[in-house]
FIKOLZA-1660 file (N, C-alpha, C; in steps of 0.1 Angstrom, whole numbers, plus 5000, padded with zeros to 4 digits):
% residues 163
   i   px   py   pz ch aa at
   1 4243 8469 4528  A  X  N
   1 4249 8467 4515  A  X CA
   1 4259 8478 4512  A  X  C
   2 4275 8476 4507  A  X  N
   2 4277 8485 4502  A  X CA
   2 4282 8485 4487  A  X  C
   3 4289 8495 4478  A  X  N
   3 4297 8493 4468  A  X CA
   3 4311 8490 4473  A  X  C
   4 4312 8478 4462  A  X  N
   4 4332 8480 4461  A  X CA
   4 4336 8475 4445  A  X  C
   5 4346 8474 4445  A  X  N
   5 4351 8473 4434  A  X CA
   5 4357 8458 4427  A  X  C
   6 4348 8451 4419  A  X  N
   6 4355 8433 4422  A  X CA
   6 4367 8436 4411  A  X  C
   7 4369 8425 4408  A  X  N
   7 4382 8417 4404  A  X CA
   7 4388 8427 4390  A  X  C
   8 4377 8427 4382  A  X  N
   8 4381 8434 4369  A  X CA
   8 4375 8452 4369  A  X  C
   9 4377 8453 4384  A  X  N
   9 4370 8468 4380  A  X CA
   9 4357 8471 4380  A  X  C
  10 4349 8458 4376  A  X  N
  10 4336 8464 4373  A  X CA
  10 4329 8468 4394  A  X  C
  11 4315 8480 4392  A  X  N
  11 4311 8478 4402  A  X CA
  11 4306 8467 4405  A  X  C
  12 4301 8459 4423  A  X  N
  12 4294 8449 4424  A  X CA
  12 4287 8456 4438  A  X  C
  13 4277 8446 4441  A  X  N
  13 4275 8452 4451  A  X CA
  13 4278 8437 4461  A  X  C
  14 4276 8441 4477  A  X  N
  14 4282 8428 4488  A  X CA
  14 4277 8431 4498  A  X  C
  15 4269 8419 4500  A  X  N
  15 4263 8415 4512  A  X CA
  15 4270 8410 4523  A  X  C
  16 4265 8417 4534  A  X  N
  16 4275 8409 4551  A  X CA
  16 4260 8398 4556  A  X  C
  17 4263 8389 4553  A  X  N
  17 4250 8386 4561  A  X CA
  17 4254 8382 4578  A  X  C
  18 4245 8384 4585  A  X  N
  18 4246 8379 4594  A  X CA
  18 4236 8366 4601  A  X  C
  19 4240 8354 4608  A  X  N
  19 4226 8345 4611  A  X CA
  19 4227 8340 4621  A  X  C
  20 4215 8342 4623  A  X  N
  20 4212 8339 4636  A  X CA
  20 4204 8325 4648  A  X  C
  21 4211 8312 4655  A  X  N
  21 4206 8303 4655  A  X CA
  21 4203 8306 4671  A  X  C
  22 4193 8301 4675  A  X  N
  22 4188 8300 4689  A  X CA
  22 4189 8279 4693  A  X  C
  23 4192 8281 4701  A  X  N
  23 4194 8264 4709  A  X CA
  23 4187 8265 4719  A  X  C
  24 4187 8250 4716  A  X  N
  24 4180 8250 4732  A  X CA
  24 4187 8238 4744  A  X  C
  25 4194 8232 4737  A  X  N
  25 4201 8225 4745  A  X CA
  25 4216 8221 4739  A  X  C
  26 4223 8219 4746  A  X  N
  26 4238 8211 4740  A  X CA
  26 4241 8205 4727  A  X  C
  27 4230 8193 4727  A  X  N
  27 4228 8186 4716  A  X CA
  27 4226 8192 4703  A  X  C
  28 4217 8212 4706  A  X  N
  28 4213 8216 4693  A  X CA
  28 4227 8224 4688  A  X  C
  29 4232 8226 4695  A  X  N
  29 4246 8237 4696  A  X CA
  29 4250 8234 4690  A  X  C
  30 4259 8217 4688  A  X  N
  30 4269 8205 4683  A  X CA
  30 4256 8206 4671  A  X  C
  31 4246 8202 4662  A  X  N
  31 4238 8208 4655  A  X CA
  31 4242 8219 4650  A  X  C
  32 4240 8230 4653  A  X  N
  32 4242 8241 4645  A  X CA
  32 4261 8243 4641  A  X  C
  33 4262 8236 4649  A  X  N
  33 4281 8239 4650  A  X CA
  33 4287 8232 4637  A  X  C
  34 4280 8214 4634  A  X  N
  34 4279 8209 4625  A  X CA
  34 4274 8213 4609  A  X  C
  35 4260 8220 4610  A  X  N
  35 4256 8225 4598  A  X CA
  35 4269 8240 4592  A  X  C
  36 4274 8249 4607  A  X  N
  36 4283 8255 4598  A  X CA
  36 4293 8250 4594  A  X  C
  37 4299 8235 4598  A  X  N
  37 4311 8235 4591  A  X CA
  37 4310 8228 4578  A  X  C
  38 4297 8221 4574  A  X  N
  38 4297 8214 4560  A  X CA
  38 4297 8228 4550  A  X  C
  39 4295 8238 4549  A  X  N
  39 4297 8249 4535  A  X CA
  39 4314 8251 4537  A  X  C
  40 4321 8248 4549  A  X  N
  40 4333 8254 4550  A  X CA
  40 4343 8239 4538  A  X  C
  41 4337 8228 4535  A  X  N
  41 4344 8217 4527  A  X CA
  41 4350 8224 4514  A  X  C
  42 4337 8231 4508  A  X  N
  42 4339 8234 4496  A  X CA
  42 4347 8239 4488  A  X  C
  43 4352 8251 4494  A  X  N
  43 4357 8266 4496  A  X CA
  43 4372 8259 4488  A  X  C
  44 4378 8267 4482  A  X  N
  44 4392 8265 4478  A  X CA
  44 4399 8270 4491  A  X  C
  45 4398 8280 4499  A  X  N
  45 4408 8290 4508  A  X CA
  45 4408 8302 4506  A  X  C
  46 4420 8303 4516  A  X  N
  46 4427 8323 4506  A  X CA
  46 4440 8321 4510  A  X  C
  47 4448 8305 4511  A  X  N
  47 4463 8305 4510  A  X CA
  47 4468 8309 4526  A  X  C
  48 4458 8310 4533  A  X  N
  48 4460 8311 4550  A  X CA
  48 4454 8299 4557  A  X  C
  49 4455 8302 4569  A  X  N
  49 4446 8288 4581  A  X CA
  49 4429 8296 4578  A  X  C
  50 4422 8289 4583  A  X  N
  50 4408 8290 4585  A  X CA
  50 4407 8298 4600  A  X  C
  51 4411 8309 4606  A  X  N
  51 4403 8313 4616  A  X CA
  51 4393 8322 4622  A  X  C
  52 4383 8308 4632  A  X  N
  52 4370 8315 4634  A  X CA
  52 4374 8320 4651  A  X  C
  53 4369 8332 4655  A  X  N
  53 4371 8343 4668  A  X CA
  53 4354 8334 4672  A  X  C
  54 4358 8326 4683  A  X  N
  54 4343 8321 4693  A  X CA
  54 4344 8332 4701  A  X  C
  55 4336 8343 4701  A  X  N
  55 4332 8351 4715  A  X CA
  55 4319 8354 4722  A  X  C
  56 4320 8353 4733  A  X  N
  56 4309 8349 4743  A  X CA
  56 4316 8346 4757  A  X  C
  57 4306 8352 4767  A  X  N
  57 4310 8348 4782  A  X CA
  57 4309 8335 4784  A  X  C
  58 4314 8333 4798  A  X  N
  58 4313 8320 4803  A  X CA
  58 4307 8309 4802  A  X  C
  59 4301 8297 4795  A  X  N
  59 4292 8290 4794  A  X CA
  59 4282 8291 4784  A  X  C
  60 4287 8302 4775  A  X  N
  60 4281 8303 4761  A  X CA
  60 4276 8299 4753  A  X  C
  61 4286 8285 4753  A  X  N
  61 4286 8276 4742  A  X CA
  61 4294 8275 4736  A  X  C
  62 4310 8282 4734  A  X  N
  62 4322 8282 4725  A  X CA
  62 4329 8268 4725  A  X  C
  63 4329 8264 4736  A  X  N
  63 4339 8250 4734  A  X CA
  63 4328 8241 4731  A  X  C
  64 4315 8239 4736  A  X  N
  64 4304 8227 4729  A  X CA
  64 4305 8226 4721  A  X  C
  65 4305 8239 4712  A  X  N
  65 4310 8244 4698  A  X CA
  65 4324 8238 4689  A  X  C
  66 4332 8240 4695  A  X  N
  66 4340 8233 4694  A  X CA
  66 4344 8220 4693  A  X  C
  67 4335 8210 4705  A  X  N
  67 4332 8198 4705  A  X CA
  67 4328 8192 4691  A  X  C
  68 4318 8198 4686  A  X  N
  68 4310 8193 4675  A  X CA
  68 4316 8196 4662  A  X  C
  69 4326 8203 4664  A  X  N
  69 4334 8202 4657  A  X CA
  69 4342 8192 4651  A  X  C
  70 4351 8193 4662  A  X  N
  70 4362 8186 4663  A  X CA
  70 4354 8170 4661  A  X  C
  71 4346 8167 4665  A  X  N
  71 4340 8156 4658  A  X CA
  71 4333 8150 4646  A  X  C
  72 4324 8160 4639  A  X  N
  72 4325 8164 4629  A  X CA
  72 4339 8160 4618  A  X  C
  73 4350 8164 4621  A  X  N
  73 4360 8166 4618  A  X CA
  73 4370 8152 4619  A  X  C
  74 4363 8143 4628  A  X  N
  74 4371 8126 4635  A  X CA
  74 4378 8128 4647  A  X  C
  75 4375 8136 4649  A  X  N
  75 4387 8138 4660  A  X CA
  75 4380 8125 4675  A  X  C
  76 4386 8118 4676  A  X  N
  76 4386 8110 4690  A  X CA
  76 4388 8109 4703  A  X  C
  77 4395 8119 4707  A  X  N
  77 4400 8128 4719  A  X CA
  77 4388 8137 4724  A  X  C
  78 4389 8136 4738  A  X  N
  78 4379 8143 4745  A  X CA
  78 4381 8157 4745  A  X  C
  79 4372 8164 4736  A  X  N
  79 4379 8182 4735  A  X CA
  79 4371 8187 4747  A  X  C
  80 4386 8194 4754  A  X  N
  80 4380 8203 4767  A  X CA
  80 4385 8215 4761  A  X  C
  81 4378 8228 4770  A  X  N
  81 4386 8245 4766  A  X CA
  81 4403 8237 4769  A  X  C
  82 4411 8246 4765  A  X  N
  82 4426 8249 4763  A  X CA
  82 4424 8258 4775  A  X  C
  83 4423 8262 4787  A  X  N
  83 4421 8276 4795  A  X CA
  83 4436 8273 4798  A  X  C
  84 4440 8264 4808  A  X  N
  84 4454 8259 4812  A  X CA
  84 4464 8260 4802  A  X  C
  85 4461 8250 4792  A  X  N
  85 4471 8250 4783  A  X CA
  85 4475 8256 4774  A  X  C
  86 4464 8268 4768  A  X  N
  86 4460 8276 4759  A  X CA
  86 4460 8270 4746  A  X  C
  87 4469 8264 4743  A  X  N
  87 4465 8258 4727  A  X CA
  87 4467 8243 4730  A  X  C
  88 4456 8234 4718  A  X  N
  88 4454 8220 4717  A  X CA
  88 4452 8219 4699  A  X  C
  89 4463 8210 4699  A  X  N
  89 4463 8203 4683  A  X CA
  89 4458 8194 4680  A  X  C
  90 4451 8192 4670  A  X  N
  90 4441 8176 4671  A  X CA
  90 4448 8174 4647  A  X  C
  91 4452 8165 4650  A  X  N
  91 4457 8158 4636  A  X CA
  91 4442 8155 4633  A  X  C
  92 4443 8160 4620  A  X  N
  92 4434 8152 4616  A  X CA
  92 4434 8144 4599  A  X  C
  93 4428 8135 4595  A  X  N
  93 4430 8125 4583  A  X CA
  93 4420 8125 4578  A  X  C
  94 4422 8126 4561  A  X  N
  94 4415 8126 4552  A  X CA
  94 4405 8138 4552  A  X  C
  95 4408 8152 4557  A  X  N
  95 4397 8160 4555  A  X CA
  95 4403 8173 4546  A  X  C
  96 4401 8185 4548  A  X  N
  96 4404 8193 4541  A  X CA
  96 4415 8201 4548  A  X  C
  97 4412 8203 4556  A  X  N
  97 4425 8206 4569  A  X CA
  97 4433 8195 4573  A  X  C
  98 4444 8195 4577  A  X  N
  98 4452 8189 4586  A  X CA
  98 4454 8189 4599  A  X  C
  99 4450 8199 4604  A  X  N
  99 4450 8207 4620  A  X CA
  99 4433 8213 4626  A  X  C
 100 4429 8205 4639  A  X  N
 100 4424 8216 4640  A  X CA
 100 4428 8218 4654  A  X  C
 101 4430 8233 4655  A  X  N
 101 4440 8240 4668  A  X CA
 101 4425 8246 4675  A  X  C
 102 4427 8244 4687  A  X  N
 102 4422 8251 4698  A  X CA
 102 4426 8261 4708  A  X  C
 103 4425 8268 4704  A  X  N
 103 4432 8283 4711  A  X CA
 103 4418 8286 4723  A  X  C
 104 4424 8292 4734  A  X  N
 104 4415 8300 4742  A  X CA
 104 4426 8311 4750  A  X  C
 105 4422 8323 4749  A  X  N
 105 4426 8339 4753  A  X CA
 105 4422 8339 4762  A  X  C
 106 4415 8336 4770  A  X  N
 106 4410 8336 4784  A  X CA
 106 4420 8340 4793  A  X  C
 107 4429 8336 4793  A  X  N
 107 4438 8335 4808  A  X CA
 107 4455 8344 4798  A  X  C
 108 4451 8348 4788  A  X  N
 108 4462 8358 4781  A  X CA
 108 4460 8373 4788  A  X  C
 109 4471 8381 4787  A  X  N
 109 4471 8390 4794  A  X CA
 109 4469 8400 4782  A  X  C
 110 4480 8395 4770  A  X  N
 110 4482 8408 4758  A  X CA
 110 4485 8398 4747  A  X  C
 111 4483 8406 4737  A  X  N
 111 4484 8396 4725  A  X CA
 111 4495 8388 4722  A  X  C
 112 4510 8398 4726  A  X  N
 112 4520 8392 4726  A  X CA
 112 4519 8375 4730  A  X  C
 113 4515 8375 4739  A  X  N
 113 4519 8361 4744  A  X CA
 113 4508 8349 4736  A  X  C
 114 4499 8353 4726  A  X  N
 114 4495 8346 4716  A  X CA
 114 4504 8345 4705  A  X  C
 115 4512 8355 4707  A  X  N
 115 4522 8354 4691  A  X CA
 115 4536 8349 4700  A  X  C
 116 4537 8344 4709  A  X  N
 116 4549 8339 4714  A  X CA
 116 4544 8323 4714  A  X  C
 117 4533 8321 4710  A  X  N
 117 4528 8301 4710  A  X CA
 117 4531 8303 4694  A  X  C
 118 4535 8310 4687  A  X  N
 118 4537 8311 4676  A  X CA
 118 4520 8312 4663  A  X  C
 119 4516 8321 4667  A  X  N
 119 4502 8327 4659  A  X CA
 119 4509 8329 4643  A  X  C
 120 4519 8339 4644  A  X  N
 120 4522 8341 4630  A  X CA
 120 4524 8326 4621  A  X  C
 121 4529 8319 4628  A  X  N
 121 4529 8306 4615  A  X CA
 121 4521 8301 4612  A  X  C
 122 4509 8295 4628  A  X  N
 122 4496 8288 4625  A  X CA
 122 4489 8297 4616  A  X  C
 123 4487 8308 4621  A  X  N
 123 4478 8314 4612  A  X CA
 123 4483 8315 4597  A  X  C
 124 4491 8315 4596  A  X  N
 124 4496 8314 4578  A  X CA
 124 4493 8302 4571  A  X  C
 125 4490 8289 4573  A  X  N
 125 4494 8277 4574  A  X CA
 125 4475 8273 4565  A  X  C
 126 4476 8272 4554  A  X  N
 126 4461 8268 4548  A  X CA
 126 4454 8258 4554  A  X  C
 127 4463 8243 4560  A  X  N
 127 4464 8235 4565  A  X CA
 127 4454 8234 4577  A  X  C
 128 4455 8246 4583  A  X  N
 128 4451 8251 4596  A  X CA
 128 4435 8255 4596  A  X  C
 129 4429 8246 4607  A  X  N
 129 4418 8250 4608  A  X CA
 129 4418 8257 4624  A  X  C
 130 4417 8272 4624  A  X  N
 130 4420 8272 4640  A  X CA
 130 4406 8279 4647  A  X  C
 131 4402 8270 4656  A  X  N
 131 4391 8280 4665  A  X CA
 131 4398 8289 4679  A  X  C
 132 4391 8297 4677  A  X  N
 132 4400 8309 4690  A  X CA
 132 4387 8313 4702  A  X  C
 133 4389 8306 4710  A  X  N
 133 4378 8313 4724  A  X CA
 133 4384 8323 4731  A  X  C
 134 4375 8336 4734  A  X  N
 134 4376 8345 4737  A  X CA
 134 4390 8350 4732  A  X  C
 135 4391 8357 4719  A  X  N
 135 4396 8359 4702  A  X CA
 135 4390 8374 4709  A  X  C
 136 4379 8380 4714  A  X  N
 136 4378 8390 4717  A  X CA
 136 4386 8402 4725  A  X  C
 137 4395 8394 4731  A  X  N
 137 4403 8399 4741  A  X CA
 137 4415 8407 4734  A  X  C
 138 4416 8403 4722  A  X  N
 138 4429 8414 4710  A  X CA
 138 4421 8413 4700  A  X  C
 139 4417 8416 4697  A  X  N
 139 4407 8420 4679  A  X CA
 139 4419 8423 4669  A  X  C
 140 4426 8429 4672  A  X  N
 140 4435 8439 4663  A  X CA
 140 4440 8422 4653  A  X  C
 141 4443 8414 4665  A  X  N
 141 4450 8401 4656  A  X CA
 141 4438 8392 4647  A  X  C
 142 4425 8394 4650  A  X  N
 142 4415 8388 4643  A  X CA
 142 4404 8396 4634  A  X  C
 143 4413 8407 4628  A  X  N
 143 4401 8411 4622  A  X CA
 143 4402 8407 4605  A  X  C
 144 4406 8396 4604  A  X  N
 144 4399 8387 4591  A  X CA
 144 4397 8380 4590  A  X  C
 145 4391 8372 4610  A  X  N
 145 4388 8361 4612  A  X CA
 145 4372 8361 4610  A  X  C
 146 4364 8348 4607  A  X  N
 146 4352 8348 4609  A  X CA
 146 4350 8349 4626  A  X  C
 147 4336 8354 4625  A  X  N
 147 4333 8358 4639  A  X CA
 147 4322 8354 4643  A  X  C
 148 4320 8340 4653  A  X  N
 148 4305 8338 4658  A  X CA
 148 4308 8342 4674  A  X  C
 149 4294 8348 4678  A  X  N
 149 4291 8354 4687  A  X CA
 149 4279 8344 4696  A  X  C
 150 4283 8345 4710  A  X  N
 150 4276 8330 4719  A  X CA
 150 4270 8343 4728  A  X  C
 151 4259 8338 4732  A  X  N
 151 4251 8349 4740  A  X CA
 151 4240 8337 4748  A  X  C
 152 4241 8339 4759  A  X  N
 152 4235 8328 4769  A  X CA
 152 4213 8332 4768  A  X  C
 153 4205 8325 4768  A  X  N
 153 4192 8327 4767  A  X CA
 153 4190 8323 4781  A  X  C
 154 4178 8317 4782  A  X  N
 154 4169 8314 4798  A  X CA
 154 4177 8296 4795  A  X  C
 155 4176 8292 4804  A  X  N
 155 4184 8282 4807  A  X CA
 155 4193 8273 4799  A  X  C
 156 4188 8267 4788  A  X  N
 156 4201 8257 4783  A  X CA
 156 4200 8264 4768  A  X  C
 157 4188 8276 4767  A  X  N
 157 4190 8284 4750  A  X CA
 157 4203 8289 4752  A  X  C
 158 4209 8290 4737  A  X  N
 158 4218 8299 4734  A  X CA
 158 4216 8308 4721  A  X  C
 159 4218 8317 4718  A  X  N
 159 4216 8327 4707  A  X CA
 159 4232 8328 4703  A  X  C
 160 4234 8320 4691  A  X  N
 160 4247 8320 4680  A  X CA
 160 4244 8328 4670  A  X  C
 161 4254 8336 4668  A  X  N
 161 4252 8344 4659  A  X CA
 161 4266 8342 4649  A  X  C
 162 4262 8338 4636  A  X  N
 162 4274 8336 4627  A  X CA
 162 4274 8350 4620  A  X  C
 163 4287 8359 4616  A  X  N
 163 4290 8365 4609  A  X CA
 163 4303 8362 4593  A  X  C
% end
């Protein structure tokens, strides 16, 4: 907990929570992926895109994640990682976003070449819901992104950790 200062001056105090989901299979992942995005309907914004930094090694869980999203969301299209392509745009209808973009850093060398697919717009764009795999690899460009963290258990667990 620390102090800061809200809106009118007065002191408040503010909590980071952090939470913590364990899986145990695919099925629960697409589960937990789904319960975080129903609190995200509500939210007015903050006049930018929505972006969440998926980080975690290989087989973590980031794109399952993703998956259950993107469905969640309508999307009809078979979501795979972006590793090749690096970014994937999925339209989407009747929700609160219009976009949701699939970014993966994996195969990026330097940040530049995320801001040459044009980052500065998407990310400006309220419209924009964007998930970023391996978002770890430049921090400097996500540090007012939400941040869940994929950590591999004993065989099909995973340990998600929402910030």
């Amino acid at each position: 907990m620390f102090r800061a200062r809200c809106l009118y001056g007065e002191p408040c105090f503010c909590y980071f929570v952090r939470v913590k989901v364990v899986t145990k299979s695919a099925k629960e992942t697409k589960e937990a992926a789904k319960a975080w995005l129903n609190p995200k309907f509500a939210g007015s914004g903050s006049g930018k895109a929505t972006v969440v930094a998926l980080i975690g090694n290989l087989g973590a869980g980031k794109t399952t994640f993703t998956q259950a999203v993107a469905e969640a969301l309508g999307v009809k299209e078979n979501i795979t990682s972006p590793t090749f392509v690096l970014e994937k745009i999925y339209k989407l209808k009747g929700q609160k976003w219009q976009n949701l973009i699939h970014i993966d850093c994996y195969r990026l060398d330097k940040p530049e070449e995320l801001l040459h697919l044009g980052w500065q717009e998407i990310s400006s764009e309220p419209e924009n819901l964007i998930l970023v795999e391996w978002a770890d690899k430049f921090p400097e460009l996500f540090t007012h992104a939400e941040k869940i963290y994929f950590n591999h258990g004993e065989g099909d667990h995973r340990e998600i950790n929402f910030t």
